[in-house]
Wavefront OBJ file of the C-alpha trace (Angstrom):
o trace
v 187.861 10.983 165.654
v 188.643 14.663 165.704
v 185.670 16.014 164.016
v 187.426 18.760 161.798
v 190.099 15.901 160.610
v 186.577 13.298 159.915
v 185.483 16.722 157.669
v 188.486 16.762 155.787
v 188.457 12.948 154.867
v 184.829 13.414 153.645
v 185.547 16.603 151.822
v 188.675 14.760 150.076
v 186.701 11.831 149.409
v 183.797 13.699 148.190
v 186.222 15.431 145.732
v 185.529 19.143 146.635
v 188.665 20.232 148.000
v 190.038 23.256 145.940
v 186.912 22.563 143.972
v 186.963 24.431 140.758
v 183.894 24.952 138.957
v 183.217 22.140 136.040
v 181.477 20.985 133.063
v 178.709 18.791 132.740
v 179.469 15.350 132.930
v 177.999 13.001 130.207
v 177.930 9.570 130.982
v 179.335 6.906 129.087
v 176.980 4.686 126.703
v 177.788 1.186 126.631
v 175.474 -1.447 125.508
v 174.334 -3.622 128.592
v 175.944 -6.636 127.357
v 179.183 -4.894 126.929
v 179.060 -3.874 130.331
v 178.777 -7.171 131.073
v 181.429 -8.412 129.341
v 183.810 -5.521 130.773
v 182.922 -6.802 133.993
v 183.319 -10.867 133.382
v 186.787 -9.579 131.719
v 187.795 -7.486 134.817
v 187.163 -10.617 136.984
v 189.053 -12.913 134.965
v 192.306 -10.644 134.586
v 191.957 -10.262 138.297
v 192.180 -13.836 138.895
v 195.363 -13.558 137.312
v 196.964 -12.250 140.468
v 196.851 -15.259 142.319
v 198.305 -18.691 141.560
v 199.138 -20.491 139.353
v 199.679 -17.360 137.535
v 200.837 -15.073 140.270
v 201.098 -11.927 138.079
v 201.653 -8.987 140.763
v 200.979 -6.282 137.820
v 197.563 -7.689 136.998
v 195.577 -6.331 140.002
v 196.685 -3.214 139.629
v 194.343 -2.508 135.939
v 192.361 -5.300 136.178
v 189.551 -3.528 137.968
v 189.591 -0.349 135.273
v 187.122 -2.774 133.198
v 184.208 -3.097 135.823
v 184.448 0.457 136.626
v 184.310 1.518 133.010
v 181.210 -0.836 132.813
v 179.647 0.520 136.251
v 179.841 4.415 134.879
v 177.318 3.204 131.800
v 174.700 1.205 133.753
v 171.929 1.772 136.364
v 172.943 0.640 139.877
v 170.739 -2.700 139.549
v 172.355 -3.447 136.383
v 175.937 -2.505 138.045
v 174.722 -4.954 140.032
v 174.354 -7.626 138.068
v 178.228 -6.971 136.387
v 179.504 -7.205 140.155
v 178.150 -10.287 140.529
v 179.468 -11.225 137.027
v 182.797 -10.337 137.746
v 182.549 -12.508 141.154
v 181.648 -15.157 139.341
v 184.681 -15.116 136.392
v 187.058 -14.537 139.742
v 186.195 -17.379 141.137
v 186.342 -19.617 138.325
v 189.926 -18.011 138.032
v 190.597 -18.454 141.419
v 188.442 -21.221 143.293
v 187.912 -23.660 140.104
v 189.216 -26.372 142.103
v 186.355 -25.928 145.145
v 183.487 -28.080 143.531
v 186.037 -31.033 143.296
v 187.111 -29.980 147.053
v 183.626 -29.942 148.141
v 183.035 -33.515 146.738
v 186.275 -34.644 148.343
v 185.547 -33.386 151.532
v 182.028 -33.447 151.920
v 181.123 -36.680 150.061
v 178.921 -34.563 147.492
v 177.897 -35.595 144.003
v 179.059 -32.986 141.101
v 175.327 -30.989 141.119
v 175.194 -31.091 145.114
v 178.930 -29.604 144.855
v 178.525 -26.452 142.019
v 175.138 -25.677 143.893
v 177.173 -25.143 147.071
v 180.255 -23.519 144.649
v 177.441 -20.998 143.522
v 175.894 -20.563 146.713
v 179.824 -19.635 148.602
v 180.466 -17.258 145.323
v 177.407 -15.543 145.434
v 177.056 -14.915 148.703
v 180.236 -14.473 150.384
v 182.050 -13.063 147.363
v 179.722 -11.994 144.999
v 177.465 -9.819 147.219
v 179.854 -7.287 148.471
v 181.286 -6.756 145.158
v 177.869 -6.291 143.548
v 177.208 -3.898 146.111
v 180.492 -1.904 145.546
v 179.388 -1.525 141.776
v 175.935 -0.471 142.131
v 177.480 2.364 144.426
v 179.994 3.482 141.797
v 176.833 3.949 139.670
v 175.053 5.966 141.725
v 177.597 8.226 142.714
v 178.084 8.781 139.016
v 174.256 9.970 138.636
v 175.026 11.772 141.450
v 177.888 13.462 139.823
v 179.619 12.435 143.196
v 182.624 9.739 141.311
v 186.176 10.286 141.879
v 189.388 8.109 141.983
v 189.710 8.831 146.005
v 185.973 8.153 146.827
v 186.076 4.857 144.443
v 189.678 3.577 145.761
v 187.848 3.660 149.599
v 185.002 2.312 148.207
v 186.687 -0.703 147.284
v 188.537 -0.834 150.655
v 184.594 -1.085 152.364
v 183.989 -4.041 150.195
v 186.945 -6.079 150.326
v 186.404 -5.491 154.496
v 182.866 -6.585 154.363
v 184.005 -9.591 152.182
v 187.007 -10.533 154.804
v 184.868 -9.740 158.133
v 181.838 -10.942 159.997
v 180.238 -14.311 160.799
v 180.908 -16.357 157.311
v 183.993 -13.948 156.203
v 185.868 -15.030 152.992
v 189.302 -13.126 152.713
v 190.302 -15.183 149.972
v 191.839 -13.571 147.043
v 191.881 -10.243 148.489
v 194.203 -7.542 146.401
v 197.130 -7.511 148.727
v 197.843 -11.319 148.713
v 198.570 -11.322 145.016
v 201.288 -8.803 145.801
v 203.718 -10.965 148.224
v 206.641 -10.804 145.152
v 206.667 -7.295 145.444
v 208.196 -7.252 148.534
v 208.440 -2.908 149.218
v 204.981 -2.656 148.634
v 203.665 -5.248 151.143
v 205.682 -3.869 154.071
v 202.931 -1.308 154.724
v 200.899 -4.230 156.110
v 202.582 -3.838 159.291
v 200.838 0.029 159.684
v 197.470 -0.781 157.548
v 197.077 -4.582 157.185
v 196.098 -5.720 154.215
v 193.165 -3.689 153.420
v 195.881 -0.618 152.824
v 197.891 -2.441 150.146
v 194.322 -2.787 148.376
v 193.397 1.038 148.857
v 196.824 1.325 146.588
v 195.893 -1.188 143.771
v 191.895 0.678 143.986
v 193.319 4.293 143.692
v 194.769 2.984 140.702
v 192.834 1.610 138.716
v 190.361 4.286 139.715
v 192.806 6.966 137.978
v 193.530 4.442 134.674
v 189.458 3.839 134.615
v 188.745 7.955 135.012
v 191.176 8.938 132.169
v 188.825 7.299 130.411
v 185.881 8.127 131.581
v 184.955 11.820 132.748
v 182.058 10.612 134.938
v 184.641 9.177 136.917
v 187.304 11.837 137.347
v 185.830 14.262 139.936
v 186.268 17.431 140.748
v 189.705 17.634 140.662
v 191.032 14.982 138.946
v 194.823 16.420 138.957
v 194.640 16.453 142.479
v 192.997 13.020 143.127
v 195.638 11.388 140.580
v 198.980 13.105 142.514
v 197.510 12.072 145.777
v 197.051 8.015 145.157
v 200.094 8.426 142.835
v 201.969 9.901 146.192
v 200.631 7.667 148.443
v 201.926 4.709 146.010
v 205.099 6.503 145.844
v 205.360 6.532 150.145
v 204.474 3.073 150.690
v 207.409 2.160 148.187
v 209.961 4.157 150.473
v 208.368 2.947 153.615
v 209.146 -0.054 152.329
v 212.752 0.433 151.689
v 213.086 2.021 154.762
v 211.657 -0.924 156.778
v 213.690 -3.524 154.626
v 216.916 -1.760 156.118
v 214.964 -2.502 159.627
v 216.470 -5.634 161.945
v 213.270 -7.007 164.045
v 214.638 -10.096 165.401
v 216.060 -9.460 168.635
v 216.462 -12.760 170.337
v 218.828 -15.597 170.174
v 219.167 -17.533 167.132
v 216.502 -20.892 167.282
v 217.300 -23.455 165.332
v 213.503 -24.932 163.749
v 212.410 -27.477 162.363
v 209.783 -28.367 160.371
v 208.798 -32.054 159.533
v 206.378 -32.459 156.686
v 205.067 -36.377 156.114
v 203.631 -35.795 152.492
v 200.153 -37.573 153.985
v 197.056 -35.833 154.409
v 195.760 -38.735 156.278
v 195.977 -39.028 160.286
v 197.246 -42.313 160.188
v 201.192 -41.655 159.788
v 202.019 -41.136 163.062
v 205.255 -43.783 162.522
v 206.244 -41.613 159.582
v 206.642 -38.611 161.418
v 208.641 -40.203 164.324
v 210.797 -41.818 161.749
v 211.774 -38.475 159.748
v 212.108 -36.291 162.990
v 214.447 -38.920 164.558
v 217.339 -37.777 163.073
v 216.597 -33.953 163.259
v 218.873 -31.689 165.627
v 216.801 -28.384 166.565
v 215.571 -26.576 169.486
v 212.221 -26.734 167.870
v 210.780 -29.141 165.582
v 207.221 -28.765 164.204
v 204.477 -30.818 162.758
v 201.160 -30.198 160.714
v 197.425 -29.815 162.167
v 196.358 -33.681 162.513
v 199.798 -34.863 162.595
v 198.181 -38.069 164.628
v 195.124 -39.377 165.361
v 195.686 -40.630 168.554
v 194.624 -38.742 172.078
v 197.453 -37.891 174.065
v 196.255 -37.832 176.968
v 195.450 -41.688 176.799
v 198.152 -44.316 176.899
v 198.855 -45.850 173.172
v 201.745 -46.793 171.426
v 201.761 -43.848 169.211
v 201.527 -41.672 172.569
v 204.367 -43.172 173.797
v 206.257 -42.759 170.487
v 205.831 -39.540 170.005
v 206.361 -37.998 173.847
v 209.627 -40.244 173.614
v 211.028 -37.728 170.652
v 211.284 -34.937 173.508
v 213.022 -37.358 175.995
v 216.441 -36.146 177.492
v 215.050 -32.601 176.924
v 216.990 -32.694 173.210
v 213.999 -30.164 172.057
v 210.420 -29.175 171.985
v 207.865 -30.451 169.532
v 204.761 -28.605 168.357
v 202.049 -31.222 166.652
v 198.619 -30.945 166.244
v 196.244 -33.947 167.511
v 192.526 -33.939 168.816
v 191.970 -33.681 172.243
v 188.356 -34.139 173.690
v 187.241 -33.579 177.772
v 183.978 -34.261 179.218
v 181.570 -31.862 180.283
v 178.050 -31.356 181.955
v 176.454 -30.894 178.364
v 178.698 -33.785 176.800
v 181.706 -34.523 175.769
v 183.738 -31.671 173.652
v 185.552 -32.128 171.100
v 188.567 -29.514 170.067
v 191.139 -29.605 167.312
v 194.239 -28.827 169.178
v 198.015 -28.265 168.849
v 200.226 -29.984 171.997
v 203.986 -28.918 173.434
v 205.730 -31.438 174.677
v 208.400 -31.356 176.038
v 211.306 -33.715 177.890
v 208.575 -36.241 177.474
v 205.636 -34.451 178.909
v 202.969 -32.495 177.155
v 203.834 -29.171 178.582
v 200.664 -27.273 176.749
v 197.651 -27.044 174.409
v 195.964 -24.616 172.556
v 192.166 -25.923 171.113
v 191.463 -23.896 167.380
v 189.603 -20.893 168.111
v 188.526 -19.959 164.898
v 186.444 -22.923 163.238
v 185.086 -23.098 159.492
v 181.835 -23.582 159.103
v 180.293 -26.651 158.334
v 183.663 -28.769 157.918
v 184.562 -28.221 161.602
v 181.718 -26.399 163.264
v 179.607 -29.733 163.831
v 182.165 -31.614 165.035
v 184.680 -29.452 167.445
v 183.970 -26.529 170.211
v 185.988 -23.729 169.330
v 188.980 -23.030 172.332
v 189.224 -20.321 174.886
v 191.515 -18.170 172.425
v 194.665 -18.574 174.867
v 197.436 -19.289 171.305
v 200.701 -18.357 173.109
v 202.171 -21.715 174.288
v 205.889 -21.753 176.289
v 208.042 -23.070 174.362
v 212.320 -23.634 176.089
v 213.630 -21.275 173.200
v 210.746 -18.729 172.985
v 206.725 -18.066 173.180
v 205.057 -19.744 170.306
v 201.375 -18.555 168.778
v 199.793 -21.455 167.079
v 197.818 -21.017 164.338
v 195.591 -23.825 163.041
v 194.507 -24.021 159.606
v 192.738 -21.224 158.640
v 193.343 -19.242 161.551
v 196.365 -17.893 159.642
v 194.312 -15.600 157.438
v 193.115 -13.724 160.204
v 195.231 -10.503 161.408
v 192.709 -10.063 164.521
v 194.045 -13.954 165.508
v 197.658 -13.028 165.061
v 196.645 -9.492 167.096
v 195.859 -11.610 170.097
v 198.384 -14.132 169.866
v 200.798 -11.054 169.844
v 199.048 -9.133 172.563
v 199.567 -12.089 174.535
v 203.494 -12.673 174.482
v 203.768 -14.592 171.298
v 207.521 -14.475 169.886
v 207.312 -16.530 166.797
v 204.021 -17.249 164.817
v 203.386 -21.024 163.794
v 200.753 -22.385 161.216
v 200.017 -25.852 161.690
v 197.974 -27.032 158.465
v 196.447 -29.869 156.624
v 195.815 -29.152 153.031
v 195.449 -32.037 151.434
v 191.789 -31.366 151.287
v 192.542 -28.850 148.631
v 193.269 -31.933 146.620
v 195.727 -29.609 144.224
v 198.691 -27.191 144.925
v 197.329 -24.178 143.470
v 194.948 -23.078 146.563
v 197.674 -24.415 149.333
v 200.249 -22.181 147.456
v 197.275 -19.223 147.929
v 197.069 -20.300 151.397
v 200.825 -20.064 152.178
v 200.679 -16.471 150.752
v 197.811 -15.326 152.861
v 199.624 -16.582 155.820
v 203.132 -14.472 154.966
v 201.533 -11.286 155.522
v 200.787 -11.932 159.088
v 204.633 -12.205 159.483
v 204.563 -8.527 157.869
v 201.972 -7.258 159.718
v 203.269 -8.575 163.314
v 207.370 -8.268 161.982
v 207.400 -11.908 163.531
v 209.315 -15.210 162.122
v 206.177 -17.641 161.017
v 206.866 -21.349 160.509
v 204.210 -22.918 158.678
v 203.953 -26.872 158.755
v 201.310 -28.287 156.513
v 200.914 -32.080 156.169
v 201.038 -32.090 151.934
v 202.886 -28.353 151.281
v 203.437 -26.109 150.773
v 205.182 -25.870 154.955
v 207.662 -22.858 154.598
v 209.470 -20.424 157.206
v 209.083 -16.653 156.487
v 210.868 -13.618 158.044
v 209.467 -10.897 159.229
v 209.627 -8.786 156.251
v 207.527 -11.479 154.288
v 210.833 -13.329 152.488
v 210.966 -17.181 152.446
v 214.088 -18.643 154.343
v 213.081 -22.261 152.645
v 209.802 -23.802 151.519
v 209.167 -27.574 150.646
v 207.751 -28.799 147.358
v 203.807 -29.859 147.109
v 202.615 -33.510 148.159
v 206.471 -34.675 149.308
v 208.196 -36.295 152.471
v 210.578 -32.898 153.140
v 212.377 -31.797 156.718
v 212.842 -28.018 156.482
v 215.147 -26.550 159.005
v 215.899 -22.251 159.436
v 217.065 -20.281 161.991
v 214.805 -18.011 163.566
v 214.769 -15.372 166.178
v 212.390 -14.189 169.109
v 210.592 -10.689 167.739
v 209.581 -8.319 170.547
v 208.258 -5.585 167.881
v 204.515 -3.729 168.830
v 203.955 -2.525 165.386
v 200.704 -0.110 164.602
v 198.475 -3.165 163.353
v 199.499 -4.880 166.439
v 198.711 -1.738 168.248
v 195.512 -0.058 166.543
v 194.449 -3.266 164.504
v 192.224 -1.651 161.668
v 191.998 1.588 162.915
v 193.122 2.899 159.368
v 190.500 1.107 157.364
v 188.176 2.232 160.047
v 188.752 5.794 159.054
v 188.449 4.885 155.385
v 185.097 3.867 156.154
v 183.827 6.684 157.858
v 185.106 9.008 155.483
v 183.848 7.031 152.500
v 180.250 6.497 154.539
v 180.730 10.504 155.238
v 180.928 11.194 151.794
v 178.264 8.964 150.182
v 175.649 10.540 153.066
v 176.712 13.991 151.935
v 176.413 12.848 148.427
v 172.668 11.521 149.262
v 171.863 14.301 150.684
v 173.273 17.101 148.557
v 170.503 17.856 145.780
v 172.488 16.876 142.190
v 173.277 19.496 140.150
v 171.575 19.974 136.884
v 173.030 20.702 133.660
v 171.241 23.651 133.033
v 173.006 25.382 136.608
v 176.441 24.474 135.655
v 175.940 26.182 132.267
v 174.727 29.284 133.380
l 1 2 3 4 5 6 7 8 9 10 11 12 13 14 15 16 17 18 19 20 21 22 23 24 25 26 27 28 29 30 31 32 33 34 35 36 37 38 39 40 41 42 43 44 45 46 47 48 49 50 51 52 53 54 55 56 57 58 59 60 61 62 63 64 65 66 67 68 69 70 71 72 73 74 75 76 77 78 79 80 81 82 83 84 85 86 87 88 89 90 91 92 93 94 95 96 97 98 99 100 101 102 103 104 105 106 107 108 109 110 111 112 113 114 115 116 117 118 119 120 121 122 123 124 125 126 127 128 129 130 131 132 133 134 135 136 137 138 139 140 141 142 143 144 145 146 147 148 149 150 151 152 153 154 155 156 157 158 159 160 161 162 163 164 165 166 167 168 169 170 171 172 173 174 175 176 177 178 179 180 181 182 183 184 185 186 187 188 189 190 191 192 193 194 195 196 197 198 199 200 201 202 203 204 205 206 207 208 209 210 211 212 213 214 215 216 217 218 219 220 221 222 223 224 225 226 227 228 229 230 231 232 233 234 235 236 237 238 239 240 241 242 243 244 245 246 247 248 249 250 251 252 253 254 255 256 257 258 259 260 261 262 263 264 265 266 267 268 269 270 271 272 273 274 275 276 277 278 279 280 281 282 283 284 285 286 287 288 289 290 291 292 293 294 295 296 297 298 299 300 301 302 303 304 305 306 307 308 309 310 311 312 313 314 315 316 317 318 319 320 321 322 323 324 325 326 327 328 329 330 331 332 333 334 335 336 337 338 339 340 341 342 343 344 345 346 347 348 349 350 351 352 353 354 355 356 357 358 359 360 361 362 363 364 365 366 367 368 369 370 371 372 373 374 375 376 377 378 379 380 381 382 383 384 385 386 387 388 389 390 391 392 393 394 395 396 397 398 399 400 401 402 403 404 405 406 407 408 409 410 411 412 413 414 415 416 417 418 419 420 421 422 423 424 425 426 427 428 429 430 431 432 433 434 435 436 437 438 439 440 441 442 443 444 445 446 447 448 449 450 451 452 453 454 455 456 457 458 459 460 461 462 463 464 465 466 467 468 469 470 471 472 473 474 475 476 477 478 479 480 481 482 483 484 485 486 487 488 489 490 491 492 493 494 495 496 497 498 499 500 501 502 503 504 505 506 507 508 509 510
């Protein structure tokens, strides 16, 4: 990074361009159990967002509480209100994941909210306690403004979505998919940009009413996030009035059985029978049955593609020996005119559920489909932009996500799911064609719109017409090079914070 630009950033950041001389600033006096409420409230209205609720305005204020409560309390107390508002998220968000855990796992109830507390706490509930004991030291350090805060909160939610156990669920851009302007920046900063917007703003709302947090220059600070709001809105626009597609019209299809069990490999034959597409699609675990070994079911299903009629995408297990023992993958096939004509093996595998049973594949997603270059997706893969990245790097002309969530056990997180998955299509301006085994399966444009979308826990055949993208957008291109420079600026500026001695009262009086 060019060293002069890196200095501007952490100036910015820091609040001391066109720094004008100040006041003192007091800090706010809240009881500690006020703060604490602040912060469980925050939480809570931020779990609003997301389904079953959905409401896109809510993100935007509801983080004004916690940093209201932050500006009044020592960082080990902000603490301790970042972990409370993790904890009233969740319940807002993931109240369905003890029953989940019991479902999937076989746990009793205590076994089940032990693990609930344990995934809260430490994937979610760390990084967020972290962000708030920051914004408290920065305000004893008389170092708090909207800018600094907004990156701040970037850093966190890209800790929270990144490394070995990463949990991107429920970040701030997913609750915005109905505002379709706003999420089209995706395809330039992913979706750690769209939550730099909703920070900056609630940092401004939170500083009007708190001088501790205002900066500097809080003018400045609040016409800069209230500009950059402003230009992702006509970006927006102006990529709405974009075309991406530039292949041939494909006719998919997408063939969802309404079973979250294996065992339906009949029912599937059965409802695609009758389909007429160049492509038709089924979920992750469509059938249980090897392909590669003669059975009835094999036969059944490589007999759809017969004649050469159309491709079929399906996901099935596939297992091959090997010198330490026999390997297990979960895997999507191609066949084609009666052949399997490729495999991709899940690269990305969640721990626990999957990681003791399957070896994570070679990360080759791009399989060749007659019409155009598929990149599967299983599962969870879809809410990683780095998975998409590669699939894209490597040819891929349509995105498919292949699911099974009828472990979820309720429609509420598989409707979450399906919106974490749309902004890859944003972020890559490809087609995506999600087929999950229970719902919510669904084929989204490029620009993040649903073409159709089947109902939750039903026997539905979607069919859309897609086209072949050939776009290299900036994601694609520089991946998270923008939240990269967030960080260093906002790392730049905490250092120079650290390191700067704080001002006393007595020197800015005199």
């Amino acid at each position: 990074m060019n060293p002069d630009l890196f200095a501007l950033l952490t100036a910015v950041a820091a609040g001391d361009a066109l720094a004008l001389p100040q006041r003192p600033v007091v800090r706010t006096r809240i009881a500690a159990s006020t703060a604490f409420g602040l912060a469980s409230l925050s939480g809570a209205v931020y779990a609003t967002g997301f389904p079953p609720l959905s409401w896109t305005i809510a993100p935007w204020l509801a983080l004004v509480p916690l940093l209201v409560a932050c500006a009044a309390l020592s960082p080990l107390r902000a603490a301790m209100a970042g972990m409370c508002w993790a904890v009233t998220a969740a319940i807002g968000v993931a109240w369905f994941l003890p029953g989940m855990l019991s479902g999937y796992f076989g746990l009793s109830p205590v076994p089940s909210w032990l693990a609930t507390v344990a995934v809260v706490g430490g994937l979610h509930g760390l990084s967020v306690s972290a962000y708030a004991a920051w914004v408290a030291w920065l305000v004893r350090r008389r170092a708090a403004n909207p800018v600094l805060l907004a990156g701040g909160w970037l850093v966190c939610e890209f800790a929270r979505a990144n490394g070995g156990l990463s949990s991107p669920w429920a970040l701030a851009a997913y609750s915005q998919l109905r505002w379709t302007p706003m999420i089209q920046i995706a395809d330039v900063a992913g979706p750690y940009g769209i939550g730099l917007l909703i920070a900056g703003v609630n940092a401004c709302a939170a500083a009007s009413m708190v001088p501790a947090l205002r900066g500097r220059r809080p003018v400045l600070a609040t016409v800069t996030i209230g500009a950059a709001v402003l230009g992702a809105l006509l970006y927006g626009e102006w990529r709405l009035g974009q075309s991406v597609g530039d292949g041939e019209p494909v006719r998919v299809a997408v063939v969802q059985g309404g079973l979250s069990s294996t065992e339906n490999a009949s029912r599937y034959v059965a409802m695609t029978t009758v389909v007429q597409a160049d492509l038709i699609v089924w979920p992750e675990h469509a059938i249980a049955a090897y392909l590669e070994e003669p059975s009835t079911e094999r036969d059944a299903v490589l007999g759809i593609t017969s004649g050469g009629r159309t491709d079929l995408v399906l996901g099935a297990p596939h297992y091959e020996p090997s010198a330490s023992g026999t390997r297990y993958h979960n895997s999507a096939y191609l066949v084609r005119d009666g052949r399997i004509a490729g495999r991709y093996d899940k690269t990305r595998l969640v721990p626990f559920a999957e990681t003791t049973t399957y070896t994570p594949g070679p990360g080759t997603f791009v399989l060749p489909a007659t019409a155009l270059r598929v990149g599967v997706l299983l599962c969870v893969e879809g809410m990683f932009p780095d998975l998409v990245r590669q699939a894209t790097g490597q040819g891929a002309e349509l995105l498919l996500n292949l699911s099974n969530d009828g472990w979820f056990g309720h429609p509420v997180p598989a409707r979450h799911q399906l919106e974490i998955a749309t902004l890859r299509a944003v972020e890559s301006r490809r087609y995506l064609v999600r087929a999950a085994a229970t719902g919510f399966s669904a084929v989204i444009d490029p620009y993040g719109r649903t073409l159709t979308e089947s109902g939750f826990d039903t026997r539905e055949v979607l069919t859309a017409t897609v086209r072949a993208s050939h776009v290299r957008t900036p994601y694609q291109r520089w991946g998270d090079a923008f939240a990269w420079v967030v960080i260093a600026a906002v790392v730049g500026a905490s250092l120079r914070s650290l390191l700067v001695r704080k001002p006393s009262n007595r020197r800015r009086l005199a």
